[in-house]
N, C-alpha and C positions, 0 to 999 in steps of 0.2 A: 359260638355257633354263628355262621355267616344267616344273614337274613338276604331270603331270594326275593326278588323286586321284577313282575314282569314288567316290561313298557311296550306300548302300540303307539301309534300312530297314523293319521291321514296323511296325505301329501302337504298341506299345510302344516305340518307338527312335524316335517323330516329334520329339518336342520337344529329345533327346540330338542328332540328328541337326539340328535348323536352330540351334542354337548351333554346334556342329561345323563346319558348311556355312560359317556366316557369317566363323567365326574362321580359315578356310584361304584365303577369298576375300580377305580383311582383309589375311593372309600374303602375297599373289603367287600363293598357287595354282590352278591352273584345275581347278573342279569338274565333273566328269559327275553329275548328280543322277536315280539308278535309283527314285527313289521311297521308298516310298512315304507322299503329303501327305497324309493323315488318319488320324483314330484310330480310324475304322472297321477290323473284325477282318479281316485281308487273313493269307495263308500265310506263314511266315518263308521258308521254302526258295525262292521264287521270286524272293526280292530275294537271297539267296545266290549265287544261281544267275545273277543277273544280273552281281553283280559280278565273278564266275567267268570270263564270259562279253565283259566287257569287255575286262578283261585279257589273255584269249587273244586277242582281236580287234586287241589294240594300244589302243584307244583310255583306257585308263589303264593308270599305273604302279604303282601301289598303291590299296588299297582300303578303306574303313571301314566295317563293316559291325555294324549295333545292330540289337535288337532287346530284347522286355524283359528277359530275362535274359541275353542274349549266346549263351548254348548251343547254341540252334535254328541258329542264322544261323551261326553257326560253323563247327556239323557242316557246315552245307549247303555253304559256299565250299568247306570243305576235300573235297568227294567231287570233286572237279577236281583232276589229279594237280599241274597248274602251280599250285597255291595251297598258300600255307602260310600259312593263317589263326590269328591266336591270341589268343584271348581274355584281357583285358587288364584289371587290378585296380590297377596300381599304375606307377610310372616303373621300378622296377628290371625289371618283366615286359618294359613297352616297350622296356626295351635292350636286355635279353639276346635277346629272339624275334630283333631285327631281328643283332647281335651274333654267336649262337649257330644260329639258325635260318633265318636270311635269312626270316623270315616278309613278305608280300607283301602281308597284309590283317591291318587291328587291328580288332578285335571287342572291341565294350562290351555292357552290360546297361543298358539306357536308366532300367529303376529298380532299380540298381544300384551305379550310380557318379554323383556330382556332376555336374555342369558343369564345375567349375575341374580337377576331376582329372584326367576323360577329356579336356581341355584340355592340360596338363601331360603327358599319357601319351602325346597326338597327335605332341605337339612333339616327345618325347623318340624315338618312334619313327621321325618322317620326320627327325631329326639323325643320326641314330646310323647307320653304317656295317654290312656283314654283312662278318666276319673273315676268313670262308674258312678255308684252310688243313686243321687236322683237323678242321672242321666239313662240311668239301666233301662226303666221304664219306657221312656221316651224313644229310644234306639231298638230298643224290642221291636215295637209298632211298626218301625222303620222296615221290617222283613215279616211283619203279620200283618198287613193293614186290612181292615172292614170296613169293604164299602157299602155293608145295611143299612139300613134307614134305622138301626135300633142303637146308632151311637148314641 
């Protein structure tokens, strides 16, 4: 079964994102491609929000989402309770989100990180399994949170 992977992007994440594109296609994986193709200044949140939007819809399983510093685009997937986007530096982040967080969407900084790294961190994050177990709890929260005063 091919696993569908949307990816977005701001103008800062165009060039991270058609290395990315090409290297998942290269893989077996079927792309959804939320945009955005130029470097003209377009909003981060609204490619967030698309892959947000994919996701819930079904039509991808997981998401990549760049932008230039990653931050923007991050926040913005993560205001969607079914997203657990995490912004991504290195292969040990890539395991542990997907490992410890079942994270759902990998966020780069398009000038931020290499090519061969957010390469490397793609891989390691679509390999890598989510453990469950006493992490279930924790990642529950993650899409039920209470902001009572009766924590």
């Amino acid at each position: 079964m091919t696993i569908k992977i949307a990816i977005a992007n701001d103008h800062g994440g165009l060039e991270l994102k058609q290395f990315l594109k090409a290297e998942l296609i290269e893989n077996g994986f079927e792309v959804l491609d939320l945009g955005c193709n130029s470097t003209e200044s377009v909003a981060y949140p609204d490619y967030g929000y698309a892959i947000a939007k994919a996701i819930k819809n079904g039509e991808a399983e997981k998401g990549v989402a760049i932008c230039g510093s990653g931050i923007g685009i991050s926040m913005a997937a993560n205001r969607a309770p079914h997203i657990r986007a995490a912004l991504i530096h290195d292969a040990l982040g890539a395991r542990l989100c997907r490992e410890h967080n079942d994270a759902n969407v990998i966020c780069f900084g398009g000038r931020m990180i290499g090519d061969e790294l957010a390469r490397d961190c793609l891989r390691v994050f679509l390999e890598t399994r989510y453990e469950g177990g006493r992490h279930d709890l924790r990642v529950g929260k993650l899409s039920t949170p209470d902001f009572s005063d009766n924590q």
